[in-house]
C-alpha positions in Angstrom: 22.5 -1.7 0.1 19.9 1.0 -1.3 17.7 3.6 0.2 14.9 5.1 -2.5 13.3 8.2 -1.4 9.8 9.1 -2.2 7.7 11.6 -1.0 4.8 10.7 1.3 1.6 10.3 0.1 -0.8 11.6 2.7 -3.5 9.9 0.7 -1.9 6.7 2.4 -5.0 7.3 4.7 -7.9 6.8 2.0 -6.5 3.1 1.7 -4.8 1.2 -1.3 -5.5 -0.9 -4.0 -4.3 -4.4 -4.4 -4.2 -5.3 -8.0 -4.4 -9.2 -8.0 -3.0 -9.9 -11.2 -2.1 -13.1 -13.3 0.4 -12.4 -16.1 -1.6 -9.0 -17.6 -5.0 -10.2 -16.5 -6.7 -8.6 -13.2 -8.7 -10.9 -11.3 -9.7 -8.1 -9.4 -9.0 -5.2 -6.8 -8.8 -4.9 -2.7 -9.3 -1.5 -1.1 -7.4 -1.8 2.2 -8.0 1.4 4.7 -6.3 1.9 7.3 -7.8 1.5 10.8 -8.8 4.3 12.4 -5.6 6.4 14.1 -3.6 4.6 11.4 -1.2 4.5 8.4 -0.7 1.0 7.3 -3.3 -1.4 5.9 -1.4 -5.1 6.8 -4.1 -6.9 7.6 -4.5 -8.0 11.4 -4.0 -4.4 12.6 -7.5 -3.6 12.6 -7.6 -2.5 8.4 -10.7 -2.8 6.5 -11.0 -4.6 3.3 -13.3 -4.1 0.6 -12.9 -6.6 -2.5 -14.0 -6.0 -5.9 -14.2 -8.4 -8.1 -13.2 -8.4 -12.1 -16.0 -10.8 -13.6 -13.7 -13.8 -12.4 -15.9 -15.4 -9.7 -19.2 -12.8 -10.0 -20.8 -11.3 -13.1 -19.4 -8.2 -12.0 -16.4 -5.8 -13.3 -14.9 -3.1 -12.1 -16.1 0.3 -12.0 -16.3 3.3 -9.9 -15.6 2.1 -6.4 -16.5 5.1 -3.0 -15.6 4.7 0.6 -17.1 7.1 2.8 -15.4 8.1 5.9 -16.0 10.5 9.1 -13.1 12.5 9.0 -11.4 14.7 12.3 -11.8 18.3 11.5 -8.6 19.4 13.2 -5.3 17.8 12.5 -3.8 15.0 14.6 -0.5 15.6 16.5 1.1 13.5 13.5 -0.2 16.0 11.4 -3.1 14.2 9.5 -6.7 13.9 9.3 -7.7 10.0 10.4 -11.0 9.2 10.3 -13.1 7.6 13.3 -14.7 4.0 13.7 -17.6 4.5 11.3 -20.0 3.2 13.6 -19.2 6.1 15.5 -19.1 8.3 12.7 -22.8 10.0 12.5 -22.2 10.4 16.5 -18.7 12.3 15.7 -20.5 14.6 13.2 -23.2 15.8 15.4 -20.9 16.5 18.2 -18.7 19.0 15.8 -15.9 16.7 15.8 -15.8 14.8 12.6 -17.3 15.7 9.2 -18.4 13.2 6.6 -16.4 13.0 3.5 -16.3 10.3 0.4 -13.7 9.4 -2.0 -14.0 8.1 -5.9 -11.9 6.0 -7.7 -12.2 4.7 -11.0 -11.2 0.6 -10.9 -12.0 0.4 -14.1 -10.4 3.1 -16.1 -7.0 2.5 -13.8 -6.9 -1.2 -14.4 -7.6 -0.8 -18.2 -4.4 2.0 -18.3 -2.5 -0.5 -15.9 -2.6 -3.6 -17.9 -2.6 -1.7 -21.6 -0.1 0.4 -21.1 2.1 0.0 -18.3 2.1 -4.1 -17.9 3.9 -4.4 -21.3 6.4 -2.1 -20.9 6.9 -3.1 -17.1 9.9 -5.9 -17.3 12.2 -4.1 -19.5 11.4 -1.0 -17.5 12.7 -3.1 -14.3 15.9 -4.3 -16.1 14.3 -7.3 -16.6 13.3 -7.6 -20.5 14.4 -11.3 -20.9 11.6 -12.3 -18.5 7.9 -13.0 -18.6 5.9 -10.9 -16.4 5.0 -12.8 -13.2 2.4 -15.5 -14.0 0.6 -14.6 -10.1 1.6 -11.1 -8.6 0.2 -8.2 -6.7 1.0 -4.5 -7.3 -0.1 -2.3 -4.3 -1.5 1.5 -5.2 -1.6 4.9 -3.2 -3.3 7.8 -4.4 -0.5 10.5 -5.1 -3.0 12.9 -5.8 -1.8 16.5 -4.9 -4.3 18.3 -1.8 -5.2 17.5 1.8 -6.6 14.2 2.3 -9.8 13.2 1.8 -10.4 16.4 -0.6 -12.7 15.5 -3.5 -9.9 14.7 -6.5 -12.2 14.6 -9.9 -11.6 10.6 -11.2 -9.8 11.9 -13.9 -7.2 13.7 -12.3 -6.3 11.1 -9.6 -2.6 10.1 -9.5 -1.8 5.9 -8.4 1.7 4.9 -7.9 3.1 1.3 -7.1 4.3 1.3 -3.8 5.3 -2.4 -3.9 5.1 -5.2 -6.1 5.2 -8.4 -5.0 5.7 -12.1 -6.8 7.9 -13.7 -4.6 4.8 -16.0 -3.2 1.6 -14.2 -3.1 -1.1 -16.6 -1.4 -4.5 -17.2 -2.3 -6.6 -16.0 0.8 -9.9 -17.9 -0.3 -7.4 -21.2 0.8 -6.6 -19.7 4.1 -9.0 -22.0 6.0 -6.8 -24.9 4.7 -3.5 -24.0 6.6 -2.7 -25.0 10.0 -2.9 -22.9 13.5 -2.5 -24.9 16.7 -6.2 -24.4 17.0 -6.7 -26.1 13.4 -3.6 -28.6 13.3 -5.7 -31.1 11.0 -6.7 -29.0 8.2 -6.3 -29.4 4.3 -7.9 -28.8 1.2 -11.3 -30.4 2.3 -11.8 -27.7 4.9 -12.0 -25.2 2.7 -15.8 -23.9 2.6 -17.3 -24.7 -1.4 -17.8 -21.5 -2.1 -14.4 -20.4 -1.7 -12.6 -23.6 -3.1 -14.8 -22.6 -6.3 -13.4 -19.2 -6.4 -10.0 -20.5 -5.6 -10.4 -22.9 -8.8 -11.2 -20.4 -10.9 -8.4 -18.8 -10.1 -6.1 -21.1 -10.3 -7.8 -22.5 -13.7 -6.6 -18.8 -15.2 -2.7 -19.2 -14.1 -3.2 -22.5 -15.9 -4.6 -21.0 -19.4 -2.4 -18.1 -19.1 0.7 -20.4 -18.3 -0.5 -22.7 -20.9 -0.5 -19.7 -23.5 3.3 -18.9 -22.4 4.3 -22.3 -23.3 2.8 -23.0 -26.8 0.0 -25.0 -26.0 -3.1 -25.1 -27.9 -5.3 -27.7 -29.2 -3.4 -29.3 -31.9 -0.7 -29.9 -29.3 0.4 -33.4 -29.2 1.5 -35.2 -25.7 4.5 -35.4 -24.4 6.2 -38.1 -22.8 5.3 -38.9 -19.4 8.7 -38.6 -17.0 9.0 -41.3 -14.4 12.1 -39.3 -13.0 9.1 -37.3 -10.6 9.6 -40.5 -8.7 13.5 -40.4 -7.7 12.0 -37.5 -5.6 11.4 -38.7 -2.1 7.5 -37.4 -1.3 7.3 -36.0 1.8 3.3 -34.7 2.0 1.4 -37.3 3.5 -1.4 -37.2 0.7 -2.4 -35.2 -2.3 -5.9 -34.5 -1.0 -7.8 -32.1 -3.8 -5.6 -33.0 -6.6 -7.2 -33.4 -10.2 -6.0 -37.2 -11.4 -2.9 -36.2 -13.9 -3.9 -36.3 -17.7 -3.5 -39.6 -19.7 -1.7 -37.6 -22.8 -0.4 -34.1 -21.2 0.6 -31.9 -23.2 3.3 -30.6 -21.1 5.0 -31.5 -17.6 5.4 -28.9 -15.0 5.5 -29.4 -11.4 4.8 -26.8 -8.4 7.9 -26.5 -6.2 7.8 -25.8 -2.3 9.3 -26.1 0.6 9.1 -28.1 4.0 10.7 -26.6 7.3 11.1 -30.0 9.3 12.1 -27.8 12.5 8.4 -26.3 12.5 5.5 -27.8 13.9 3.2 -28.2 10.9 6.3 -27.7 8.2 5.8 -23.9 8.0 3.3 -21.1 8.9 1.7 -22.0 5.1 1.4 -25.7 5.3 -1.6 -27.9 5.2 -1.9 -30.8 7.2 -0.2 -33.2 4.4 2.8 -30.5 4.0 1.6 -29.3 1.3 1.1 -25.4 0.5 -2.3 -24.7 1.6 -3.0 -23.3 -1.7 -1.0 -25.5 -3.7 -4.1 -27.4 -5.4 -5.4 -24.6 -7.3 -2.1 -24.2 -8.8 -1.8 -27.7 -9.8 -5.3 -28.3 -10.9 -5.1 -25.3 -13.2 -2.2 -26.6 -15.3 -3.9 -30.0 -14.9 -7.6 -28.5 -16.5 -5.3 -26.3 -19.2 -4.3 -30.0 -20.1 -0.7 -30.4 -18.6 0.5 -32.2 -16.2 1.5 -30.6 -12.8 3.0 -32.3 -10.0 3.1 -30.9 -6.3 6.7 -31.4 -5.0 9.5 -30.5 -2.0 12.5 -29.0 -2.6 14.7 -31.2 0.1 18.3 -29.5 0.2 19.7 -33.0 1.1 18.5 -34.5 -2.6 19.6 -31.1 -4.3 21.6 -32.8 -7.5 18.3 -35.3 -7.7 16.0 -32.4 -7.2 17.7 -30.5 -10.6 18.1 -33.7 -12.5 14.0 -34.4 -12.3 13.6 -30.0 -12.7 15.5 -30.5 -16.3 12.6 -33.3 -17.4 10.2 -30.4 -16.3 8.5 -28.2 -19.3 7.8 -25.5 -16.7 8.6 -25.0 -12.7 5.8 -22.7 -10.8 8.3 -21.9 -7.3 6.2 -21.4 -4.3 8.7 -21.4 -1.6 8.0 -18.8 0.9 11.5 -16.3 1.2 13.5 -17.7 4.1 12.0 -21.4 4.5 15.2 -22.7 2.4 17.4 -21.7 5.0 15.0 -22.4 8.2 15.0 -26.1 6.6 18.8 -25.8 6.6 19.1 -25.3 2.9 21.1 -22.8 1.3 18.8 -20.1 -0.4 21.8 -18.7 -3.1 22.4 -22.4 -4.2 18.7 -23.3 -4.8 18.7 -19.8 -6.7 21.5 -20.4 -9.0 20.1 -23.9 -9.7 17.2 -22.3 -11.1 19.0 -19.7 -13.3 21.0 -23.0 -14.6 17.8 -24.6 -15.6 16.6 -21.4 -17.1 19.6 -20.6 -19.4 18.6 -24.3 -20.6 15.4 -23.4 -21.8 13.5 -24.1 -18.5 11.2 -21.4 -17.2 11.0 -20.9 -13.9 8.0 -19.0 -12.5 8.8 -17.0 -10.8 12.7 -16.8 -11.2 14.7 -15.5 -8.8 15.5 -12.5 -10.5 12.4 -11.3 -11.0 11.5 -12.0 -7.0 14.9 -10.1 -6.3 14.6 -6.9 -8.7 10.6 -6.9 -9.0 10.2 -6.7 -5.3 13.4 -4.2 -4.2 12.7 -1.1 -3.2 14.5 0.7 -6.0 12.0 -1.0 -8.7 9.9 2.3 -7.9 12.2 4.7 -9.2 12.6 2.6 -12.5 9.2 2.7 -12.9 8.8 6.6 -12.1 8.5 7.6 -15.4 4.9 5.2 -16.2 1.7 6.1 -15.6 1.8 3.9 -12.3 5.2 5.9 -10.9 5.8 9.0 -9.2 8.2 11.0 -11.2 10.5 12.9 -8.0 11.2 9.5 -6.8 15.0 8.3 -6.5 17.5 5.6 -5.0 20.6 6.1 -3.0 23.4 3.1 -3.8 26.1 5.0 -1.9 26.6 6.7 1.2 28.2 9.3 -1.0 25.5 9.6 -2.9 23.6 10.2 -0.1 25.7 12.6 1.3 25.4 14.3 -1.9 21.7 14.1 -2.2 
C-alpha cells in the first residue's frame, strides 16, 4: 500500500479545472465548483460546471476564464468560507451576510505551460519513459495559491497542481444520452442529439489523427492486409449502429477493446443498447476517417487464447474496459493485464497499457510530479508503516 500526503488546498472551494486532453493536445477545459456548503466537485452532488472550449467544436480558445461567487463573511464551523446558491447571492449581500467576490484564471497561459513544458517531460517523470502519453486522458487542477480563499491572486502568480490524473477510461459526456438507465433501456448511438454527436466526432476524429501520427501513418502509406482473424471473435453487440463502413485499403488495423458484464442488466452501467460502449463510435470512426481500420470488439474471458491470437494481427489496441468489469464478467483482471504487456513487448501498443492506468492514476504519481510546474513541491508518499512512523 501507499499513503501520499499533501497539504490542503483551501482553494479546493473556487473549483477545478479538467484538462481534457488527447496525447499533448487540449480539447478544452471544465471548471467544476463545488456546490454550495461543499468540497468536492463529482458531478451529481449539486457541482456546477462551466466548459470552455479550445477551438475544437467552437471558434473559440481559451483565455481568461471568472467565476463570481457570494461568499460567507464569517467562517464556517469547518473552518472555510463557502459561498451561497448564487441566486441567492445579491439577497445574502444586502442582508450583511455574504460579500461578492470573483476569481481569474488564465486557461490559456496554463494550458500553453501545461502542454509545452510539463506534457513532455510527464512519462519519464512517472517512471514511465518507455510509454506514449495517454492518447485520451484528463488531469484535474486546484489552485494552490497561498492566502484565504477567494482572495484576489494576480493571474500570474496563481499556483495549479494535479490532483489526479486519470486514463484508465475517461468517457465522452457529449455520448451520455446513448447509455442505458432503466428509464432509457433502448438507447444507442442514434439517440444522441446532432449537435452533440458532431462534437463527439470531432473528438474522436483527433484521437484518430493523433493516434495515426503515433503509428507512422501519412499519405504515402501503403495498405495493409486486411485480417480475417477479427472473425474467430464471437460478436456479442447486437449491431454496429453509427459505425463508419471500414476502409477498402487501410492503412493500419486497430480495434477498440471492451468489455461485456453478462450478470448486469444492459452489460454494464456504460453500455448502449447493442453492448457496445456508449461512446465507442467516436473512437472507431476516428481511426476509420485518419484512414485505418478500427474494429469495435469484447474481450470474453472464456475465448482469452483466441482473443490474444486476433490482438497480435492488430497494428494498435485502444482498451476501453471500465476497471473492475473483467472480474464482474468473471474474468481475471491480472491475466487480461499481462496479456497486454505480452503483446506490447511484441511491438503491439496498447492504449492505454496497463501500466500506465496503474502508475498514471496512483496516488503517489503526485509526488513524482512535485517538482513540475503542475506539482506541489512539500508533497510526499508513505510505502511503509515505518516510514510513517517516522514521518
Amino acid at each position: 500500500g501507499q499513503l501520499t500526503d499533501q497539504r490542503f488546498a483551501c482553494r479546493i472551494l473556487e473549483g477545478e479545472l479538467r484538462f481534457n486532453m488527447v496525447n499533448t493536445v487540449c480539447l478544452g477545459v471544465i471548471h467544476k465548483v463545488p456546490a454550495p456548503g461543499g468540497m468536492s466537485a463529482v458531478g451529481g452532488t449539486g457541482s456546477e460546471y462551466f466548459y470552455y472550449d479550445n477551438g475544437i467544436i467552437s471558434d473559440s480558445k481559451l483565455g481568461t476564464a471568472e467565476f463570481t461567487a457570494y461568499v460567507q463573511k464569517e467562517k464556517s464551523a469547518d473552518g472555510n468560507y463557502h459561498r451561497c446558491a448564487t441566486d441567492e447571492g445579491e439577497k445574502k449581500v444586502e442582508e450583511g451576510t455574504h460579500e461578492k467576490k470573483t476569481i481569474s484564471i488564465d486557461l490559456a497561459a496554463l494550458c500553453k505551460k501545461f502542454t509545452a513544458e510539463d506534457c513532455p517531460v510527464l512519462m519519464g517523470t512517472l517512471g514511465l519513459a518507455e510509454e506514449p502519453i495517454p492518447l485520451w486522458w484528463t488531469a484535474d487542477m486546484i489552485n494552490a495559491s497561498l492566502g484565504e480563499c477567494w482572495t484576489a491572486v494576480p493571474v500570474a502568480e496563481q499556483k495549479w497542481v494535479v490532483g489526479e490524473f486519470n486514463c484508465s477510461c475517461v468517457g465522452i459526456s457529449k455520448c451520455l444520452p446513448a447509455y442505458c438507465k432503466p428509464d432509457t433501456p433502448n438507447v444507442s448511438w442514434k439517440d444522441i442529439p446532432a449537435e452533440e454527436a458532431g462534437h463527439a466526432t470531432k473528438y474522436g476524429d483527433i484521437v484518430g489523427k493523433e493516434a495515426a501520427g503515433m503509428l507512422g501513418v501519412d499519405a504515402g502509406s501503403k495498405a495493409c492486409d486486411v485480417p480475417t482473424m477479427i472473425t474467430k471473435l464471437t460478436k456479442i453487440a447486437k449491431d454496429d449502429d453509427g459505425l463508419l463502413p471500414q476502409p477498402q485499403a487501410p492503412k493500419k488495423q486497430t480495434c477498440v477493446v471492451q468489455i461485456y458484464v453478462r450478470s448486469h442488466e444492459f452489460g454494464g452501467t456504460d453500455k448502449s443498447c447493442n453492448g457496445h460502449r456508449y461512446d465507442t463510435m467516436p473512437f472507431c470512426n476516428g481511426m476509420i476517417n485518419a484512414g485505418m481500420a478500427c474494429y469495435p470488439v469484447h474481450y470474453d474471458y472464456t475465448q482469452h487464447d483466441t482473443f490474444c491470437e486476433v490482438m497480435e494481427s492488430m497494428d494498435a489496441i485502444l482498451v476501453r474496459c471500465n476497471p473492475g468489469q473483467i472480474k464482474a464478467d468473471g474474468g481475471d483482471q491480472q491475466k487480461f493485464d499481462d496479456a497486454m504487456r505480452a503483446l506490447q513487448k511484441k511491438g503491439k501498443p496498447v492504449w492505454p497499457s496497463p501500466d500506465v492506468m496503474e502508475f498514471m492514476g496512483a496516488k503517489d504519481a503526485l509526488t513524482k510530479i512535485r517538482n513540475l510546474n503542475i506539482g506541489m513541491p512539500d508533497t510526499g508518499t508513505y510505502y511503509t508503516e515505518q516510514e510513517f512512523i517516522d514521518g
